[in-house]
C-alpha positions as CSV (number, residue, x, y, z in Angstrom):
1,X,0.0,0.0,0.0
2,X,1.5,3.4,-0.7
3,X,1.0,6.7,1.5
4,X,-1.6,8.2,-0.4
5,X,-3.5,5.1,0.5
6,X,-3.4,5.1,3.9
7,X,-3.8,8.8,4.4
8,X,-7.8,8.1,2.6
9,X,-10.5,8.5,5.4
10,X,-14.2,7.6,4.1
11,X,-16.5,7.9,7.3
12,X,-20.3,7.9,7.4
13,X,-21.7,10.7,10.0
14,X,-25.0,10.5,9.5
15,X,-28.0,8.6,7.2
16,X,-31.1,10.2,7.4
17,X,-34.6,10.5,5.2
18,X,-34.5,14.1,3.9
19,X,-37.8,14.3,2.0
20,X,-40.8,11.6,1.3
21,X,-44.1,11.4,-0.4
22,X,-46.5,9.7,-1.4
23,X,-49.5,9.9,-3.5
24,X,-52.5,7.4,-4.9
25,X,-54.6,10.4,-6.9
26,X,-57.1,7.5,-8.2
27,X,-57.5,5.3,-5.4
28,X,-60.1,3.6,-4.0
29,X,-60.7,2.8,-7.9
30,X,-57.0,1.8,-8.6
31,X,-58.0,-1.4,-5.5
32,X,-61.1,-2.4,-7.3
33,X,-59.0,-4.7,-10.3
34,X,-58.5,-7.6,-8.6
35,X,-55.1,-8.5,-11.2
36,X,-52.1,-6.2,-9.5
37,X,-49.7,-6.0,-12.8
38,X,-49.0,-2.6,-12.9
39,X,-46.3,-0.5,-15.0
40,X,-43.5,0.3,-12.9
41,X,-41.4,3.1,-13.4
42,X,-38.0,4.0,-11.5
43,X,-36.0,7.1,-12.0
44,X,-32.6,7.7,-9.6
45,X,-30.9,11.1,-9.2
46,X,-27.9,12.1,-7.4
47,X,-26.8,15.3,-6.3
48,X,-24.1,16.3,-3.8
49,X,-22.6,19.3,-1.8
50,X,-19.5,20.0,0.4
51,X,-20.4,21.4,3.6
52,X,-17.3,21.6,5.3
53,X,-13.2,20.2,3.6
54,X,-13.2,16.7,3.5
55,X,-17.2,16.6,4.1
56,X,-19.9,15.9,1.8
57,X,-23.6,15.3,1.9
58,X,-25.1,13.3,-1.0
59,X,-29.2,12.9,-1.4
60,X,-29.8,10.1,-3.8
61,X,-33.7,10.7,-4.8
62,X,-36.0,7.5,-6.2
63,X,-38.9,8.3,-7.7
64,X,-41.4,5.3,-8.4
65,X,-44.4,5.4,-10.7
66,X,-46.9,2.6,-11.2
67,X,-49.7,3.2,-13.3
68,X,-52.4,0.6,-14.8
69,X,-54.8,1.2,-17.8
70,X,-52.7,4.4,-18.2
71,X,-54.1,5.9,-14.6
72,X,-51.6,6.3,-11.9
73,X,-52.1,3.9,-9.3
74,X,-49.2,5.8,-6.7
75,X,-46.3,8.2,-6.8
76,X,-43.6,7.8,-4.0
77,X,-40.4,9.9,-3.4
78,X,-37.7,9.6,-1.4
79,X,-34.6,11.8,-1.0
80,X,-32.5,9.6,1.2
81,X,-29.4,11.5,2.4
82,X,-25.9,10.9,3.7
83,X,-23.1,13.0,5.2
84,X,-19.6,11.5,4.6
85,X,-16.6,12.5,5.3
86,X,-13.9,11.6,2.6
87,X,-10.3,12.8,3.5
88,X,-7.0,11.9,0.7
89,X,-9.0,11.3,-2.1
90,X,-8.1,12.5,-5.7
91,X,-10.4,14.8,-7.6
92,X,-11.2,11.8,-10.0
93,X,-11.6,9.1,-7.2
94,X,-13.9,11.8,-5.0
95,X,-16.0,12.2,-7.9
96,X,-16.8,8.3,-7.7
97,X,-16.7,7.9,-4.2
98,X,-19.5,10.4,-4.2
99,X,-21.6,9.7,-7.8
100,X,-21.4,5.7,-7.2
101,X,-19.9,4.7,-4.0
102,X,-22.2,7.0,-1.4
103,X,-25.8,6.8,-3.4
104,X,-24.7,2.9,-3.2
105,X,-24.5,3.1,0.7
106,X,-28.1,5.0,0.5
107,X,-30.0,2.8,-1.7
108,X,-30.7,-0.3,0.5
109,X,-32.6,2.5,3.3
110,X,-33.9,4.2,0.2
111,X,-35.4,0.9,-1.1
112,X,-37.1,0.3,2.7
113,X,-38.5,4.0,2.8
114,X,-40.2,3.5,-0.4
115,X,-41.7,0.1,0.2
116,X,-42.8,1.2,3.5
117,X,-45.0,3.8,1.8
118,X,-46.3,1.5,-1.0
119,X,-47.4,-1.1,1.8
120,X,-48.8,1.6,3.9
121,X,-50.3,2.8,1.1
122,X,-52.5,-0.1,0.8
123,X,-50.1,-1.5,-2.2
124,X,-48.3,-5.4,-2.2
125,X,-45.3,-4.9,-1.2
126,X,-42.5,-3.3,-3.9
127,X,-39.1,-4.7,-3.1
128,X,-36.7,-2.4,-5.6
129,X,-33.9,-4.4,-7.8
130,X,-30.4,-3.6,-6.5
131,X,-28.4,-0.7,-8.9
132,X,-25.2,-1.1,-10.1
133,X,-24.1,2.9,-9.6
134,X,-20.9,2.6,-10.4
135,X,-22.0,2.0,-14.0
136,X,-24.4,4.4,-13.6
137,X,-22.1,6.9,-12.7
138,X,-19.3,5.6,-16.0
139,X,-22.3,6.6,-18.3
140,X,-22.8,9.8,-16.7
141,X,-19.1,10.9,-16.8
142,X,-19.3,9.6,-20.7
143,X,-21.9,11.3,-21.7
144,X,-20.6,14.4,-20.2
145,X,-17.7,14.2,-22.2
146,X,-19.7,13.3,-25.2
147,X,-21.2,16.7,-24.6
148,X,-18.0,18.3,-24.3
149,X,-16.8,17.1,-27.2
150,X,-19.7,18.0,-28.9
151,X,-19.5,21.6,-28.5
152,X,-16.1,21.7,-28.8
């Protein structure tokens, strides 16, 4: 191991839900269908900010829409957040430590928030499929520099 390696420091402070909702705009309708095979839609966002050197808090937001016979059957949102502290880190390794490595610590208690809400919501229960972010976070960076390129 060289120096710079032991002189990196990734610590998690805190995990905490920032923001949830949830919504079922056509229920009790939506409960009357006995067959529950609804179209599920899943959209992940990260966004991070430093709030002190060496400490960063990352929100990784899920958004999950299930709609039958083209009516929405429930929204949910959840903004799960972290706040890391990442200490001897190059620029390039921070910028995957916090775009894959971070939302990957967040999405197992986002994945609970949101089927919490579904169940509670009178829903079967929604179990998420685990996300690989760190080839989430390659295509990001690529088509960035696609863009780049482009108006080069």
């Amino acid at each position: 191991m060289s120096e710079e390696q032991n002189q990196q420091q990734f610590a998690i402070q805190k995990i905490y839900l920032k923001d949830a909702s949830f919504e079922s705009p056509n229920s009790p309708d939506v409960f009357q269908d006995a067959e529950w095979k609804p179209e599920i839609n899943v959209q992940l966002n990260t966004e991070g900010k430093t709030l002190a050197e060496g400490v960063h808090e990352v929100t990784l937001t899920v958004t999950v829409t299930a709609k039958k016979a083209d009516k929405t059957a429930f929204l949910v949102e959840v903004k799960q957040s972290g706040v890391f502290q990442l200490v001897g880190f190059e620029q390039e390794q921070l910028g995957g430590m916090l775009g894959a490595y971070c939302p990957e610590v967040l999405f197992p208690f986002a994945r609970e928030a949101i089927s919490d809400l579904v169940s509670k919501g009178g829903f079967p229960q929604l179990l998420l499929s685990p996300v690989n972010f760190n080839a989430l976070y390659m295509q990001h960076q690529q088509q960035q520099a696609q863009q780049a390129e482009q108006a080069h």
